[in-house]
C-alpha positions, 0 to 999 in steps of 0.5 A: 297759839298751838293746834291743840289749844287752839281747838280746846278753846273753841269747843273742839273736844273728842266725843264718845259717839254722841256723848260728850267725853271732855269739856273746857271750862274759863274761870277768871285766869285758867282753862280746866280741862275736865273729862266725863268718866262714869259716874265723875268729871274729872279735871285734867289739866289746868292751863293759862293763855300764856301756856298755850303757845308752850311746846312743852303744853302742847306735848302735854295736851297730846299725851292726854288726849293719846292716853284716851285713844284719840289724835288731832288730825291738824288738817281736818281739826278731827278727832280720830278714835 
């Protein structure tokens, strides 16, 4: 399973000091990937288990997370602003 999924998975989402800026939800076959703007919660992304060890998905899941502001340090399993 690639990096980025991997931490989506287990609950390793970027944050917003305190606040929670992003979840992810299972339901039967899918992930959704939701963000929490002012005043909705967005989805995102939908993906599969079969998705997560895509090149393709993983480059997705970095442009996202980019276009927010933030980076997955691969070593500390971080998000940097």
């Amino acid at each position: 399973m690639k990096v980025i999924f991997r931490e989506i998975i287990k609950g390793n989402l970027p944050k917003k000091g305190n606040e929670e800026e992003f979840s992810a939800v299972k339901e039967e076959k899918y992930y959704f990937l939701y963000h929490f703007g002012n005043p909705s919660k967005d989805q995102i992304m939908k993906f599969n288990l079969s998705e997560a060890n895509s090149e393709i998905a993983e480059e997705r899941c970095k442009r996202i997370f980019k276009s927010f502001g933030y980076r997955l340090d691969e070593k500390t399993k971080e998000w940097n602003k």
